[in-house]
C-alpha positions in Angstrom: 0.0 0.0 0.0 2.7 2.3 1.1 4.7 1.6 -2.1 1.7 2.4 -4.1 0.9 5.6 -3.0 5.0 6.5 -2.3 4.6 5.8 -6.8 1.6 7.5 -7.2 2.8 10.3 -5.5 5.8 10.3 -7.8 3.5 10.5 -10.6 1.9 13.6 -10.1 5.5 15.6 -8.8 6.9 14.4 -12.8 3.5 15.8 -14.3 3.3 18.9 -12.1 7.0 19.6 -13.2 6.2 18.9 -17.3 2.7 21.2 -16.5 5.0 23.9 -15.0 7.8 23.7 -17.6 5.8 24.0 -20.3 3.9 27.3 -18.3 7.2 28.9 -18.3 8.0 28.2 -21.9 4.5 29.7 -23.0 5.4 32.9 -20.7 8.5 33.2 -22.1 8.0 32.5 -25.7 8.4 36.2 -28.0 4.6 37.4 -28.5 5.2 37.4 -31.9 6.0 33.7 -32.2 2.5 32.8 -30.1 0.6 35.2 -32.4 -1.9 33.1 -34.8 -3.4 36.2 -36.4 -1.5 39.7 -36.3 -3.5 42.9 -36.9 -5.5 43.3 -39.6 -3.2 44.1 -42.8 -4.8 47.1 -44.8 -2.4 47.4 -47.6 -2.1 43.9 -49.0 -4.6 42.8 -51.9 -6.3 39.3 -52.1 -3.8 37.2 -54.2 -6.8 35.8 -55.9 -7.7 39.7 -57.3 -5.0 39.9 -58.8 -6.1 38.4 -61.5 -9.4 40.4 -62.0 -9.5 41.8 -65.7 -11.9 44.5 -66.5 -12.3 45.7 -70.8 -11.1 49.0 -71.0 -13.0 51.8 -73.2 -10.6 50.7 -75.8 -11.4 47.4 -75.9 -8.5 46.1 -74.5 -7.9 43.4 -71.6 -6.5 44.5 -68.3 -4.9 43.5 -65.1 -4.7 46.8 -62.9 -4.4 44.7 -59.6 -1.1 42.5 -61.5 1.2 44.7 -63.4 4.5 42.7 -62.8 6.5 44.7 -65.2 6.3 47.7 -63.9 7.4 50.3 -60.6 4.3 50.8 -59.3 0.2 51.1 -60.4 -1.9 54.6 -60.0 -5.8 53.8 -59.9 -7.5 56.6 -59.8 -10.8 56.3 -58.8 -13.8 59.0 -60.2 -17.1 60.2 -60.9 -18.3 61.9 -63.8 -20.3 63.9 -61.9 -18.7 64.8 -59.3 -17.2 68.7 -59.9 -14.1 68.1 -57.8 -13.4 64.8 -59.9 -13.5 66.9 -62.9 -11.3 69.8 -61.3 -8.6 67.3 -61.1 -8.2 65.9 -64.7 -5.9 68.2 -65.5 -3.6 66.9 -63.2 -4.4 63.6 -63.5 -3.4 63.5 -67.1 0.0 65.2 -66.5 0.9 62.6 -63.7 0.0 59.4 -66.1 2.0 61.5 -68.8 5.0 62.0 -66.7 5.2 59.1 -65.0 4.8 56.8 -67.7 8.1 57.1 -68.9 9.2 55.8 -65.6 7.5 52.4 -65.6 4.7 53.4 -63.8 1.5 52.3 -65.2 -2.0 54.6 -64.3 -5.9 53.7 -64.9 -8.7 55.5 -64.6 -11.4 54.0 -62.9 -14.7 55.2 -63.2 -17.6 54.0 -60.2 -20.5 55.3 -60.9 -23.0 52.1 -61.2 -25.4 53.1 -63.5 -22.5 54.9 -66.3 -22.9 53.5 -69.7 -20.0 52.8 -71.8 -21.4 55.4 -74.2 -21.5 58.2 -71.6 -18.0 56.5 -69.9 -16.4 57.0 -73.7 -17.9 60.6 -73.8 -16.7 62.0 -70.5 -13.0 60.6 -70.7 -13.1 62.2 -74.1 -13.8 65.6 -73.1 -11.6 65.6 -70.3 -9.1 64.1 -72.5 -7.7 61.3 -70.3 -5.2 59.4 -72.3 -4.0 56.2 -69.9 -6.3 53.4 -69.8 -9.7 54.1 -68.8 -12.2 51.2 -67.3 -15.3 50.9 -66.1 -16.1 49.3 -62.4 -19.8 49.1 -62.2 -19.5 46.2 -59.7 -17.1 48.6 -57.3 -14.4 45.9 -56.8 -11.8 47.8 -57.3 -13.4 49.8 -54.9 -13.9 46.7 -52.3 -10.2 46.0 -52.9 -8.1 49.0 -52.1 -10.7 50.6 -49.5 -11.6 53.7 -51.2 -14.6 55.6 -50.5 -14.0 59.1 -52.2 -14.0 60.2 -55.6 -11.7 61.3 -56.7 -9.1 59.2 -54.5 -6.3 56.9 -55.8 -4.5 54.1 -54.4 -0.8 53.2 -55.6 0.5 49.6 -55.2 3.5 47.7 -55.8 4.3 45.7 -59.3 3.1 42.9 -56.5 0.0 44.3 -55.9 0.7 45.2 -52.3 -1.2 48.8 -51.4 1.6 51.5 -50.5 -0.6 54.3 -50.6 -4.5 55.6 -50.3 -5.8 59.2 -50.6 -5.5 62.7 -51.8 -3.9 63.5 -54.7 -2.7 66.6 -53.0 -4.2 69.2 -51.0 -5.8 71.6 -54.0 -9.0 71.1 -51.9 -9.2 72.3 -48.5 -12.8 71.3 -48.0 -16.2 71.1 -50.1 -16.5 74.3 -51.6 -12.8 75.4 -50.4 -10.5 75.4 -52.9 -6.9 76.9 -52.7 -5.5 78.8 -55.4 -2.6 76.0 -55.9 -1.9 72.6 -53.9 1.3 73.0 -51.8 1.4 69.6 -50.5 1.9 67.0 -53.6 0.8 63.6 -51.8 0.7 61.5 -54.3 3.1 63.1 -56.5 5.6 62.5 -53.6 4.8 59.1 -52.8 5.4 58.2 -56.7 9.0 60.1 -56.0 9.6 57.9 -52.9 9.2 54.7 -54.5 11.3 55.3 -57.4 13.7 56.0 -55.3 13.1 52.9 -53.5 12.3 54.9 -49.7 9.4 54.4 -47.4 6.8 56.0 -48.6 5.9 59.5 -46.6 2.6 58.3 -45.6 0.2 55.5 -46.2 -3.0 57.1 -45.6 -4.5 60.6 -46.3 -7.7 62.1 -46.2 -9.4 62.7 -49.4 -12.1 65.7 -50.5 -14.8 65.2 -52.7 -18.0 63.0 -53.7 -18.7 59.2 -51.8 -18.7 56.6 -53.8 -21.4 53.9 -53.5 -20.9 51.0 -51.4 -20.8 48.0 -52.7 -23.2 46.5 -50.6 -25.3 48.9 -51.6 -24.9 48.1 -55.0 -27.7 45.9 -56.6 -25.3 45.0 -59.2 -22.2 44.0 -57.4 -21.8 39.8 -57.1 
């Protein structure tokens, strides 16, 4: 009997010691190596959108989420009828134009649901936009890089990761306030930073201008 309990008692010492040991390596274990989900990541695209192809107004196939070949990807997101989307073609033009040359590739992404090709073809026309011009009726472009303001753009990576989100620069102080000249080039400098292969200066700026539909909102979305 003695012997029995004198084992038993042995028993539960070598488990309490394993229990404890393994207590202390959980406690001391890095946080990051006990983490199972990190915080949410708000720059990285679905690998499975990368392969979403939308017909531009010329006809032609493209990729704007996978553009492997080149620096970096400028969607820029507008409404035709949205006076502070128009305001900025202008500039919009001359930052496809100039930075074109440099291997990186712009779109102009149009997310108003109910925009026919007709009147899509019309507008880009008259505000002369010369890059490649699509159509996003279905808003998932919008759904993937997380804008909600026209106009807004969102640069990423030649992997598709998001580096930037926001203004194009500051021209517009507020609805109805309108400087007589931008004096802080966001985007401009976060095309600059990239080529130059720094951080860019910030991820995330706050955009003026017209909402764009949600897609949940949107009876025609999948």
């Amino acid at each position: 009997m003695a012997s029995r309990i004198h084992d038993f008692t042995v028993t539960c010492l070598i488990a309490c010691s394993v229990l404890a040991a393994g207590l202390v390596t959980a406690a001391t274990e890095p946080a990051d190596s006990r983490r199972t989900s990190a915080s949410p990541e708000t720059t990285s695209l679905q690998t499975t959108s990368s392969s979403l192809q939308f017909t531009d107004l010329e006809g032609r196939i493209q990729t704007p989420l996978s553009q492997p070949d080149q620096k970096a990807t400028i969607l820029f997101f507008v409404l035709p009828d949205c006076p502070i989307s128009n305001a900025y073609a202008p500039e919009i033009k001359r930052i496809a134009t100039e930075y074109r040359q440099r291997k990186i590739v712009s779109f102009v992404v149009y997310v108003d649901p109910d925009l026919t090709i007709d009147a899509a073809r019309k507008h880009a026309k008259d505000y002369g936009y010369e890059c490649p011009v699509i159509c996003d009726p279905s808003l998932k472009l919008v759904q993937q890089t997380g804008v909600t303001i026209a106009p807004e753009v969102a640069v990423l990576d030649s992997n598709g990761k998001r580096l930037y989100r926001g203004r194009i620069d500051n021209l517009y102080a507020g609805l109805g306030k309108r400087r007589p000249q931008a004096t802080e080039h966001d985007l401009r400098n976060t095309l600059d930073a990239i080529l130059e292969g720094k951080p860019v200066p910030n991820e995330t700026t706050r955009s003026i201008g017209c909402f764009i539909p949600k897609p949940e909102l949107n009876k025609s979305a999948p």
